[in-house]
C-alpha positions in Angstrom: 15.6 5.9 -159.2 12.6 4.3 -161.3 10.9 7.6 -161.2 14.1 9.2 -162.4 14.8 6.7 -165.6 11.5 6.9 -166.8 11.6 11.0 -166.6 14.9 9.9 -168.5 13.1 8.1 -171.1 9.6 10.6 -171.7 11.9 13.5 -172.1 14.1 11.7 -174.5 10.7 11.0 -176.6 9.2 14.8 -176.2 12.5 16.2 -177.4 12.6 13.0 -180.6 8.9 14.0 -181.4 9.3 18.2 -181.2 11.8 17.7 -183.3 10.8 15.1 -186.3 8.0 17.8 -185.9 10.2 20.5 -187.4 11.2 18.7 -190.4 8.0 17.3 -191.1 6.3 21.2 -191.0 9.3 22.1 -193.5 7.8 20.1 -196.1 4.3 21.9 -195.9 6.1 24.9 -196.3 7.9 23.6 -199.5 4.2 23.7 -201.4 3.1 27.4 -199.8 2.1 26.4 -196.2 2.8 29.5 -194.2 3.8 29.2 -190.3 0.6 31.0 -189.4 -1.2 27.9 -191.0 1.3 24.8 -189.7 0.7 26.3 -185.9 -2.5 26.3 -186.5 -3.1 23.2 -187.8 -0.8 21.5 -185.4 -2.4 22.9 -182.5 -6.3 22.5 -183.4 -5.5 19.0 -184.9 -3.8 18.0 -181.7 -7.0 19.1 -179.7 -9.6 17.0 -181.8 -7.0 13.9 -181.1 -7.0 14.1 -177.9 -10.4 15.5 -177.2 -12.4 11.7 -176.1 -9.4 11.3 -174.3 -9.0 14.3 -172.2 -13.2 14.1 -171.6 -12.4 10.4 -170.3 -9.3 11.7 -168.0 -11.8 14.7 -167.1 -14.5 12.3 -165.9 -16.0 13.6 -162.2 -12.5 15.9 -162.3 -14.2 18.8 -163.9 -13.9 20.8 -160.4 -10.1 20.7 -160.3 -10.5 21.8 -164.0 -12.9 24.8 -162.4 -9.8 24.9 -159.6 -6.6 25.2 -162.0 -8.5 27.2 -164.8 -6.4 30.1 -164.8 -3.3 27.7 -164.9 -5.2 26.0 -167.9 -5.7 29.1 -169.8 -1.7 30.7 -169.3 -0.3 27.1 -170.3 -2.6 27.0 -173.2 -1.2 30.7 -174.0 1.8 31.0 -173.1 3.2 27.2 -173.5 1.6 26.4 -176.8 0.9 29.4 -178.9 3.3 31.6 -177.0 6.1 29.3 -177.4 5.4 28.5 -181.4 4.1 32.2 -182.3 7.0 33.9 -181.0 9.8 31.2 -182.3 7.9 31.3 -186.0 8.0 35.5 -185.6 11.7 35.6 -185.0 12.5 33.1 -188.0 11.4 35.8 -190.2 13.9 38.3 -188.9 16.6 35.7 -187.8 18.4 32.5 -189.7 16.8 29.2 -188.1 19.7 29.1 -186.1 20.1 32.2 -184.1 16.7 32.1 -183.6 16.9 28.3 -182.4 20.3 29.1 -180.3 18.3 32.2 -178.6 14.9 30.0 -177.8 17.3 27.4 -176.4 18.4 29.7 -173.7 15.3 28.6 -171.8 17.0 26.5 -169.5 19.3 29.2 -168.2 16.3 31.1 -167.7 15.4 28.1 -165.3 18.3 27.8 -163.6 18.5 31.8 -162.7 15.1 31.5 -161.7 14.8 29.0 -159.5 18.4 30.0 -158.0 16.8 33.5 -157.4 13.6 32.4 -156.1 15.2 29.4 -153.4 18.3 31.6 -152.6 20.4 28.4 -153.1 23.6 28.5 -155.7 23.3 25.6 -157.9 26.6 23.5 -157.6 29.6 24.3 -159.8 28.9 20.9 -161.6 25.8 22.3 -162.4 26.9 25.2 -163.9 29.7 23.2 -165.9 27.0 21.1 -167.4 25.2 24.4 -168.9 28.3 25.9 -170.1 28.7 22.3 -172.1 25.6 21.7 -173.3 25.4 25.4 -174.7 28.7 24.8 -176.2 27.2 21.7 -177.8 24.0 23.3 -178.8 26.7 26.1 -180.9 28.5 23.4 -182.6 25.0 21.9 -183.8 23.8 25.2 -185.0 25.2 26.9 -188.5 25.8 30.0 -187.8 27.5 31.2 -191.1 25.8 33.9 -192.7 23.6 34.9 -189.6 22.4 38.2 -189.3 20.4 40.0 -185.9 17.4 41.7 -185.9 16.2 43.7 -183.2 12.4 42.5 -184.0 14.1 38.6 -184.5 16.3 39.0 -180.9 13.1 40.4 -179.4 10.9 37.8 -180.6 13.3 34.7 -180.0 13.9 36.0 -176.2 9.8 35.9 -175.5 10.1 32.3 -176.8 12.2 31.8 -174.9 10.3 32.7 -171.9 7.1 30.8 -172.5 9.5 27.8 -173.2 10.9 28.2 -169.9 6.9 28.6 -168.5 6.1 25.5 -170.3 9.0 23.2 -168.2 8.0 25.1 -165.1 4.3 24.5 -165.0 4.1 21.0 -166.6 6.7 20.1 -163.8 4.1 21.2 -161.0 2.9 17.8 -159.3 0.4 20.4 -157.5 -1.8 20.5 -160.7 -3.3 17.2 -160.2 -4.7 17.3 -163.7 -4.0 14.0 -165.8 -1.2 14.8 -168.1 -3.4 13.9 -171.2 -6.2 16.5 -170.3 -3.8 19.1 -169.1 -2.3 19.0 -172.7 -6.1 18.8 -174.5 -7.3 21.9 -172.4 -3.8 23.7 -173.6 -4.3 22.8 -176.8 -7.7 24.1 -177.0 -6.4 27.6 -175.7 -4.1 27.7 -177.9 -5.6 26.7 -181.1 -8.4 29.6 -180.3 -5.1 32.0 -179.6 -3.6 31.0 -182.6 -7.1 31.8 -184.7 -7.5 35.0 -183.8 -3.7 36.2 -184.6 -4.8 34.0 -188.3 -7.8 36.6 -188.4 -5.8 39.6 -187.6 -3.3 38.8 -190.2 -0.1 38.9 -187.4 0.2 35.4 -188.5 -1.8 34.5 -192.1 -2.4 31.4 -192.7 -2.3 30.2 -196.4 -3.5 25.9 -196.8 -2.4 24.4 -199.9 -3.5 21.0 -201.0 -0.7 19.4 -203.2 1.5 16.6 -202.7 4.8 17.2 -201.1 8.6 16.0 -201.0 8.2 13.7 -198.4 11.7 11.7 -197.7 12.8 11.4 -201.3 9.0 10.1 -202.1 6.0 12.1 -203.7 3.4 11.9 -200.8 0.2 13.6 -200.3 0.1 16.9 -197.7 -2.2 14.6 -195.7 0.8 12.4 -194.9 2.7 15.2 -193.3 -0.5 16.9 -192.0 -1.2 13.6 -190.2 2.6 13.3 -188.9 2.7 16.7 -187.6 -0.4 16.7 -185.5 1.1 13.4 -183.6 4.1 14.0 -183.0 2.8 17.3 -181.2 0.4 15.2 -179.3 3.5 13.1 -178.4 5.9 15.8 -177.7 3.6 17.4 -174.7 2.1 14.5 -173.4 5.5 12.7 -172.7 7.0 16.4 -171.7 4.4 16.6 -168.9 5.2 13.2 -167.4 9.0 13.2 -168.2 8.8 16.5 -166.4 7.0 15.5 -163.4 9.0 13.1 -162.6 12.5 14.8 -162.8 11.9 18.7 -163.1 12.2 21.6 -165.0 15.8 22.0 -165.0 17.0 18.7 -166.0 14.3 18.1 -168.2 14.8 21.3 -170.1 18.4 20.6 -170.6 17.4 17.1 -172.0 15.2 18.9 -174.5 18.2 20.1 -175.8 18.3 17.1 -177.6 15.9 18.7 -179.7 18.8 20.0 -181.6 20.6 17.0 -182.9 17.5 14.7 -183.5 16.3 17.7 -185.2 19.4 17.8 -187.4 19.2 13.6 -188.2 15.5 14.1 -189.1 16.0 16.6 -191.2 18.8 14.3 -193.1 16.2 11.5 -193.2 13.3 14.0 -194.5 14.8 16.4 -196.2 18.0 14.9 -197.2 19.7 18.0 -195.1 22.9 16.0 -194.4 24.0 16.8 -190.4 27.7 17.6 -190.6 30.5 15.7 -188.9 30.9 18.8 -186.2 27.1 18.5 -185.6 27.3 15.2 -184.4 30.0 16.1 -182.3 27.7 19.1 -180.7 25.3 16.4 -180.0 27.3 14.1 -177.6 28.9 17.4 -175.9 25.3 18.0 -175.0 24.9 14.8 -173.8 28.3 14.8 -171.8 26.3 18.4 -170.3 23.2 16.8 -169.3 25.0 14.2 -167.3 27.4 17.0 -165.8 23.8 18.9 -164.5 22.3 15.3 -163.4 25.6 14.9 -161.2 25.5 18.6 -160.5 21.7 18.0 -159.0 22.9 15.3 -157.1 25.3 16.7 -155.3 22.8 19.8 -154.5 20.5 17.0 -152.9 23.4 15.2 -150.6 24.2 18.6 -149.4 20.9 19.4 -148.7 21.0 15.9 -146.9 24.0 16.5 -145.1 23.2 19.9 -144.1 19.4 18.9 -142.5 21.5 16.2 -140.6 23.6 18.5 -139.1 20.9 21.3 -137.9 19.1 18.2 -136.3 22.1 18.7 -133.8 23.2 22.3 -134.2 21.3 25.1 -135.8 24.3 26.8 -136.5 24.6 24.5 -139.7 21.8 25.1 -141.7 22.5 28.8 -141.0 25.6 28.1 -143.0 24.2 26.7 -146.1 23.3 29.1 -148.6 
């Protein structure tokens, strides 16, 4: 139960930090920051902070480093500048919505996933929470005026995908990396991914140095420079944790939270005032979450029930799907 509340409580963080993140990029955009440049800041800023740390995690470990290194090198990939290249991509093609809506399919990817590769249905409950929670993430998301774009759709699906990789691999308890070295290895892939896409000019980067809108105040662009570099370092490093302790597929439906905080930092910011329906997407996301929590639980008790009856007659387990 501990382990379970404090998955609970890192998961609520990662999704609070990713998404004060978004907001606090917006602003850098506001004085000629391109994507290219905010990715690319965010990830090579997050891997100087948390450099002496992951070198004092990585102390006598460097083996297991040698051991997981291909793991290292797709999360760095795949979960970092996969997840952030892609998304950024299909917001040029798409409205911030649609895209959004389409990345936060993720967890459904989960779900099918792990129900394809176990061979065991999830319970109804479960499914009932995703239908919820996706009903709640619509209501947050504006979708008036949205238009599709095959480049956008394509784009938004891949991001998707790494998302999904990113609450599937920092879920393993088999990588017995510390959390805070796992993320400053990632990072480093990443930030060396992101570069060479900069160089290629798939995603330029433009750095301007002028002070920005910053929550109704005239700050400089270090202020949000600063801001968006921890709150990344925060968002992974409690997403790993959370993760391990409760999984992939709650845990990605809890970053769905994501959404709403995004939508009250962004009032707070950018004075981008969430409407009254958004709020109410927001606790029918919640209501989802605890729908696929009581879903999972009822998955384990028949597990339970069904290895208590095979210790008596094999014919039972055969039974369960």
């Amino acid at each position: 139960m501990r382990r379970t509340v404090l998955g609970f409580v890192f998961m609520v963080v990662s999704a609070f930090f990713f998404a004060v993140s978004g907001p606090v990029a917006k602003t850098m955009y506001g004085i000629g920051w391109t994507p290219g440049s905010v990715v690319l800041v965010r990830l090579a800023g997050s891997a100087l902070a948390l450099m002496v740390p992951t070198l004092i995690a990585l102390r006598g470990r460097w083996p297991e480093v040698a051991r997981h290194w291909r793991t290292v090198v797709a999360y760095g990939l795949v979960s970092m500048a996969g997840v952030q290249g892609f998304y950024f991509i299909a917001v040029e093609h798409l409205t911030v919505a649609v895209a959004l809506l389409l990345e936060m399919t993720a967890p459904l990817l989960i779900v099918f996933w792990l129900w394809a590769r176990s061979r065991l249905r999830p319970s109804t409950t479960t499914f009932l929470g995703v239908a919820v929670s996706m009903i709640g993430l619509m209501l947050v998301l504006d979708f008036r005026g949205s238009t599709l774009d095959l480049v956008g759709v394509l784009a938004a699906l891949a991001a998707a995908v790494c998302l999904a990789s990113y609450f599937l691999v920092s879920a393993k308890e088999s990588i017995d990396l510390p959390p805070v070295a796992f993320t400053g290895l990632g990072m480093c892939v990443g930030t060396l991914a992101i570069a060479v896409v900069n160089l290629t000019g798939l995603m330029p980067g433009r750095f301007v140095r002028d002070d920005v809108a910053f929550a109704g105040l005239q700050v400089s662009w270090l202020v949000p420079l600063i801001l968006v570099v921890a709150f990344t370092v925060g968002a992974y490093v409690c997403g790993i944790i959370g993760l391990r302790y409760i999984g992939a597929t709650i845990g990605s439906f809890i970053n769905l939270l994501e959404v709403p905080f995004s939508a009250i930092a962004a009032w707070i910011i950018l004075a981008e005032l969430p409407t009254r329906i958004q709020l109410v997407g927001g606790a029918v996301i919640v209501i989802g979450i605890a729908l696929i929590k009581w879903g999972d639980v009822q998955l384990e008790r028949r597990l339970a029930r069904a290895r208590r009856g095979s210790s008596g007659d094999p014919s039972v387990s055969e039974a369960v799907p």
